[in-house]
C-alpha positions as CSV (number, residue, x, y, z in Angstrom):
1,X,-55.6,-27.2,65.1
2,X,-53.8,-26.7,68.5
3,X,-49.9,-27.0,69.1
4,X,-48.2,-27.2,72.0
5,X,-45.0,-26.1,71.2
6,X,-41.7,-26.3,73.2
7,X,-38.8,-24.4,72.7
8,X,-35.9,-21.4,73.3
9,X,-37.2,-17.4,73.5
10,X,-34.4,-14.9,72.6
11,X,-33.4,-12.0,71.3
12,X,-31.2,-12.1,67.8
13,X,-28.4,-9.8,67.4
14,X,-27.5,-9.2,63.8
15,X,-24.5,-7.9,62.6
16,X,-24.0,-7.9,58.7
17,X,-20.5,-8.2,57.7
18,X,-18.5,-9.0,54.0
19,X,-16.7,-12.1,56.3
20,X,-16.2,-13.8,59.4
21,X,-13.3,-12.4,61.9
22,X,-10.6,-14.2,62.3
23,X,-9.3,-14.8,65.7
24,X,-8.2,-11.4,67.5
25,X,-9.6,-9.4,64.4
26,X,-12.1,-6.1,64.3
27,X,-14.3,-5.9,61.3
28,X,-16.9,-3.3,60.3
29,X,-20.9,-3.9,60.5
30,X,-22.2,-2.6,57.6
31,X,-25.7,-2.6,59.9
32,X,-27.0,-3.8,63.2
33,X,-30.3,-4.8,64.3
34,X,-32.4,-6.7,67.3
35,X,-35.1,-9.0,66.2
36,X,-37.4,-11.7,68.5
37,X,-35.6,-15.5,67.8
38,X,-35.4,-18.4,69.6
39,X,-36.3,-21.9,68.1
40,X,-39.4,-21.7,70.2
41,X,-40.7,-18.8,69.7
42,X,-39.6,-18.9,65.7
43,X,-42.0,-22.2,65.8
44,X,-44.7,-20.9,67.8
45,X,-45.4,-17.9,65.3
46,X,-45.4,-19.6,62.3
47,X,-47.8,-21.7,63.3
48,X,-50.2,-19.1,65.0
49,X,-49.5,-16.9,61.5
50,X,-51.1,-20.0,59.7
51,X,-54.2,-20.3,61.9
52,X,-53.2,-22.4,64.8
53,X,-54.1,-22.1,68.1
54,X,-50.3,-22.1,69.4
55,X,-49.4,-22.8,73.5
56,X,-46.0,-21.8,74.0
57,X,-43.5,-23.3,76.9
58,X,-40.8,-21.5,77.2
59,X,-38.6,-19.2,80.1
60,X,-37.4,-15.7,79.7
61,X,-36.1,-13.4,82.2
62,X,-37.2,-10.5,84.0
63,X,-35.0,-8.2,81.6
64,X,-35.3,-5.3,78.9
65,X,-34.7,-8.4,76.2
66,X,-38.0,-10.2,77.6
67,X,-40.1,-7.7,75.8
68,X,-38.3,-7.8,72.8
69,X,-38.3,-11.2,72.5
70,X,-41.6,-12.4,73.1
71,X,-42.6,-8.7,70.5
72,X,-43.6,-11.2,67.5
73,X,-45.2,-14.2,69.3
74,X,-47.5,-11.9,71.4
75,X,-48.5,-10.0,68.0
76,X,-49.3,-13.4,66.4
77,X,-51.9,-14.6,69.6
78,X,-49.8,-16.9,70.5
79,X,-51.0,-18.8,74.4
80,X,-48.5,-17.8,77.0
81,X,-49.6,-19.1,79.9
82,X,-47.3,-21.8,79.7
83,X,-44.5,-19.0,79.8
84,X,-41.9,-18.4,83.2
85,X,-40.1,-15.4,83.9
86,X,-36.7,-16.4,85.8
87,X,-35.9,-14.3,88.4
88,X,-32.0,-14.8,87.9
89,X,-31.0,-15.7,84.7
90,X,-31.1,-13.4,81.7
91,X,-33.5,-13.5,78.5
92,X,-31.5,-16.2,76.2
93,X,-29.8,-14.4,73.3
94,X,-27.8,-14.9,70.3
95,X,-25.1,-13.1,68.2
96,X,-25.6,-14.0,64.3
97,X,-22.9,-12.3,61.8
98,X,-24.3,-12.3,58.7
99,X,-22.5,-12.4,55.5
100,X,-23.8,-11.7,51.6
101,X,-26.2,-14.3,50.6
102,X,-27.8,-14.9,54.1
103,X,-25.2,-17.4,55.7
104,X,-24.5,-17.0,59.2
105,X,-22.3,-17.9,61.8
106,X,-23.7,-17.8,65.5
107,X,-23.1,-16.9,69.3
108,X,-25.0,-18.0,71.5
109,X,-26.4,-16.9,75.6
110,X,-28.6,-20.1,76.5
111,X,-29.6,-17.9,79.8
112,X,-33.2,-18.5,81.2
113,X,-34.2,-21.1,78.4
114,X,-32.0,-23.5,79.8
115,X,-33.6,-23.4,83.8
116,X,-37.5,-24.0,82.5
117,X,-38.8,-25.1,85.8
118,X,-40.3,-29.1,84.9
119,X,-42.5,-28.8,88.5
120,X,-44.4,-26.2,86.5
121,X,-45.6,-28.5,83.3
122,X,-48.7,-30.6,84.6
123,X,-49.9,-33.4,81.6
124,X,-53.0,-32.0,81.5
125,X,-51.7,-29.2,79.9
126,X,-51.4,-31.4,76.3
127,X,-55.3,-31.9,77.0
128,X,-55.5,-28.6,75.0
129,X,-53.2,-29.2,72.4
130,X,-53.8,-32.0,68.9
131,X,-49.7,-31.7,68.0
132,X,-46.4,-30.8,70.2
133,X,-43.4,-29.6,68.1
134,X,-40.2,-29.4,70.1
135,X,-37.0,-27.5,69.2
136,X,-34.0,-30.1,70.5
137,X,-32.5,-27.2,72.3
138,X,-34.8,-27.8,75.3
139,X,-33.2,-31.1,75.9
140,X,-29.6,-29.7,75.3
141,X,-29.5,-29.6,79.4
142,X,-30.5,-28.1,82.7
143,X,-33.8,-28.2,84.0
144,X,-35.0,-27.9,80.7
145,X,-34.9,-31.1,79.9
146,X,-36.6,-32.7,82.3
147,X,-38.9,-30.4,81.2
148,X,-38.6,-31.5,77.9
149,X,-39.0,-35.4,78.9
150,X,-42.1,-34.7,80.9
151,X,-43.6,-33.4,77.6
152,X,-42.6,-36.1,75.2
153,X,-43.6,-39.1,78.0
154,X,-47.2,-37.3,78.4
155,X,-47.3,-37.0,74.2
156,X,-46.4,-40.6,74.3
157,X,-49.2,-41.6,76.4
158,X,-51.7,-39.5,74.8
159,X,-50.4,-40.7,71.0
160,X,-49.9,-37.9,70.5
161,X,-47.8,-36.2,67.4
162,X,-44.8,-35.5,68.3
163,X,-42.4,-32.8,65.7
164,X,-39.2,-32.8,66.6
165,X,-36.8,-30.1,65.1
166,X,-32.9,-31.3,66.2
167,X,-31.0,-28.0,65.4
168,X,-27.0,-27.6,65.0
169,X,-26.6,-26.5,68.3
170,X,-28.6,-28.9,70.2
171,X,-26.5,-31.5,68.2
172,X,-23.0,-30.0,68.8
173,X,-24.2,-29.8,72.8
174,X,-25.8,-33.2,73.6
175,X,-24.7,-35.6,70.6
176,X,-26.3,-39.0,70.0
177,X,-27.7,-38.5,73.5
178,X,-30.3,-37.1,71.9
179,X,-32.2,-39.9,70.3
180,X,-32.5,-41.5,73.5
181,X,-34.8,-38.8,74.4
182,X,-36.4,-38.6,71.3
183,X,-37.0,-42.1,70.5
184,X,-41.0,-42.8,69.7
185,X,-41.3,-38.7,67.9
186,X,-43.2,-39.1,65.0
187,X,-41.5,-36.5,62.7
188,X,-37.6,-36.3,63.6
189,X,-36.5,-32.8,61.4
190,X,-33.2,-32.3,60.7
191,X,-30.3,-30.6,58.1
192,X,-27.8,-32.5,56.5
193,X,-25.1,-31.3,58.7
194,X,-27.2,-32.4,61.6
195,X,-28.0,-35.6,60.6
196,X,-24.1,-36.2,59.3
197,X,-22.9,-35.1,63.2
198,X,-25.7,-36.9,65.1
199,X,-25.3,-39.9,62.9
200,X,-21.5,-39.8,62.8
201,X,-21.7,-40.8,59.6
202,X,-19.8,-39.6,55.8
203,X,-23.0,-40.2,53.7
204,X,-26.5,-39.3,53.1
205,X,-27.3,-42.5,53.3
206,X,-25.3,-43.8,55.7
207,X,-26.7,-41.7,58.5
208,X,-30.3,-42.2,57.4
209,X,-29.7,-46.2,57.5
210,X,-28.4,-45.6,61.2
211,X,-31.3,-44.0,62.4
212,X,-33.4,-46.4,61.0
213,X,-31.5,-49.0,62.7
214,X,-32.2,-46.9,66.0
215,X,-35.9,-46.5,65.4
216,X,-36.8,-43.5,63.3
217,X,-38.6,-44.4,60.3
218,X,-40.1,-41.0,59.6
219,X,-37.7,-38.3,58.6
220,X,-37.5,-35.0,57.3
221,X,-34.0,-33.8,56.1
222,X,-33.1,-30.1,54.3
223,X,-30.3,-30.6,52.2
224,X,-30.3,-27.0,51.2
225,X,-30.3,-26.0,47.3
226,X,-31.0,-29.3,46.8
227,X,-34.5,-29.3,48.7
228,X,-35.2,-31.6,51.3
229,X,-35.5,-36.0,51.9
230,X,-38.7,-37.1,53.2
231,X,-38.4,-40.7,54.6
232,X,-40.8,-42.6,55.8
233,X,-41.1,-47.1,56.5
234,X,-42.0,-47.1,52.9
235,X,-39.0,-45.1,50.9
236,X,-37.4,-41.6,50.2
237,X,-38.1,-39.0,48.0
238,X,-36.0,-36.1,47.1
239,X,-38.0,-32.9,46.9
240,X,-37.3,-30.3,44.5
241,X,-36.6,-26.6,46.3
242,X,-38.4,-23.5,45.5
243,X,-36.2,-21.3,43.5
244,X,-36.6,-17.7,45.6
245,X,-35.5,-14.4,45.1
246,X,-33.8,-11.9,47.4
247,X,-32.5,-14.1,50.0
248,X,-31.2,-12.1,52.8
249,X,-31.0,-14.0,56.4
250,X,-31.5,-17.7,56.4
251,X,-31.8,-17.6,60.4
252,X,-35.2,-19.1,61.3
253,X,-35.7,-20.8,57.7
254,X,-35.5,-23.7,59.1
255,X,-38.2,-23.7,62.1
256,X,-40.6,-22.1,59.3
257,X,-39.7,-25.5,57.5
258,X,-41.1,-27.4,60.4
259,X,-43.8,-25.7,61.4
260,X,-45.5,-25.7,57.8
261,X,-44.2,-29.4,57.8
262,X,-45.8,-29.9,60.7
263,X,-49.2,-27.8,59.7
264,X,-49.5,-30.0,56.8
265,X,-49.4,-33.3,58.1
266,X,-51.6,-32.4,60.5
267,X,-53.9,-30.9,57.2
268,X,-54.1,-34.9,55.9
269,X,-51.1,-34.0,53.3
270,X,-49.1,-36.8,52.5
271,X,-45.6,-36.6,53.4
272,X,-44.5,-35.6,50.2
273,X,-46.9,-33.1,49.7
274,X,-45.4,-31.9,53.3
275,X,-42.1,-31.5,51.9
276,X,-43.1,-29.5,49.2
277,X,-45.0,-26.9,51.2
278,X,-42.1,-27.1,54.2
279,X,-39.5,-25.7,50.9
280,X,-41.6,-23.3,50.0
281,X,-42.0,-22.3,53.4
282,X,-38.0,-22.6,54.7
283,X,-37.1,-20.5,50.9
284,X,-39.9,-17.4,51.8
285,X,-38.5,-17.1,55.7
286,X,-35.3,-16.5,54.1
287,X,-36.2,-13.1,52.5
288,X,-36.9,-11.4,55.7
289,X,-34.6,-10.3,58.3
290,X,-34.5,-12.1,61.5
291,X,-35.9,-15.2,62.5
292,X,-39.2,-14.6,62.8
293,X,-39.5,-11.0,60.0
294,X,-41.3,-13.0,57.3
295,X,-44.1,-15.3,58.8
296,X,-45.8,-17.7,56.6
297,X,-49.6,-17.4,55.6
298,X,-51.4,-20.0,54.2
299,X,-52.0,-17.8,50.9
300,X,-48.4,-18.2,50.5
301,X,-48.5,-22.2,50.8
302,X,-51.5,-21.8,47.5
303,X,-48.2,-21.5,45.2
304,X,-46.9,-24.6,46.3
305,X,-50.0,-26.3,45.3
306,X,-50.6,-24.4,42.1
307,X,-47.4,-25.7,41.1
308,X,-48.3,-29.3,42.3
């Protein structure tokens, strides 16, 4: 299958600490590294590491950090042609502390992501493609997201599938604004924190009546060690996680959710059957370091249906 897939290229810094600073306060790293992120680019590989032909849009500058961050996505075979180096603007980055047990707290440097030139994207370029998948950070602002509108209204027109992956940030940024650009996606992904602060609401199922109410009848929702909701017109279903061991970095867990989510839909899975793969896949990411240091294979996604 062919993705078109829309979405931030930067470099992750990570610094692993025992806690987060408080305000004013130095702390130690224990160790430091730079690894190849971006939601984008975190998307674009897992889906190229599972077989996919994979056409990335996306805008880094004409920096040192350009190199590193498109390291992993070049590696995989992913399609740049859609890619634009910005004279001006830096290669987006993004600070991640990292505390025992793989949470994170995050900095980020939106840079050239943010000024993706929408005279550049031509419809024709989703004649290529069977699926988009779209990190919400493209519509966060700037030219971007015209950028980002120009691709959903040609998906729309083509009915095509549209996977759209919200992200904390992109909620903090634009808010509610959001599903007015999104309305008509086929797949809207989400965590529980986003859906609580797009939603505004104080429940589960509160927020997932409300975007019903606006329009969005297919859902997926990771609700951490609890697994993940799959809604669709017909009901919900809680899905069970995959218990994993060794869990170092959850950044990137989540785009590895959607683009196996997105790979098996596209594979005639049912949406359950989606969900199930998508834990599987969000869990094994997490064992790596970085967003994109442990791709998915589809030999790996054989475990989820052995236990099936």
């Amino acid at each position: 299958m062919r993705f078109f897939v829309l979405g931030d290229v930067s470099v992750d810094l990570l610094f692993f600490v025992e806690r987060i600073p408080e305000p004013g306060e130095e702390i130690p790293s224990r160790r430091a590294l730079m690894k190849p992120g971006g939601a984008g680019a975190t998307l674009a590989a897992q889906l190229a590491s599972l077989g996919h032909r994979v056409y990335l849009a996306g805008r880094v500058g004409q920096d040192p950090f350009a190199e590193l961050a498109l390291a992993r996505v070049r590696e995989m075979g992913v399609d740049l042609r859609h890619l634009q180096e910005d004279p001006e603007h830096t290669t987006s980055s993004v600070l991640i502390l990292l505390v025992p047990g793989g949470e994170r707290a995050m900095v980020s440097a939106e840079g050239a992501s943010r000024h993706l030139d929408p005279s550049l994207f031509k419809p024709r370029f989703l004649d290529q493609a069977d699926a988009v998948v779209l990190s919400a950070y493209a519509l966060v602002g700037g030219p971007s997201r015209s950028y980002a509108v120009e691709v959903l209204e040609a998906a729309r027109k083509r009915e095509m599938p549209v996977f759209a992956d919200l992200g904390t940030g992109a909620v903090r940024a634009a808010g509610t604004e959001l599903l007015r650009y999104l309305r008509g996606v086929t797949w809207l992904l989400m965590n529980q924190t986003e859906l609580l602060a797009l939603t505004e609401a104080s429940s589960l199922s509160e927020g997932v009546g409300r975007l019903r109410k606006e329009g969005f009848h297919r859902l997926a929702i990771k609700v951490g060690a609890m697994g993940s909701i799959v809604v669709t017109p017909e009901g919900e279903e809680l899905i069970e996680p995959f218990p994993v061991e060794d869990i170092v970095d959850s950044t990137g867990a989540g785009d590895a959710y959607t683009a196996v989510f997105a790979h098996a839909i596209l594979s005639g899975k049912t949406p359950v059957e989606a969900g199930k793969l998508a834990n599987l896949a969000g869990a094994l990411a997490a064992t790596g370091l970085g967003a994109q240091g442990r791709l998915i294979r589809l030999e790996d996604l054989e475990v989820a249906v052995g236990q099936g």
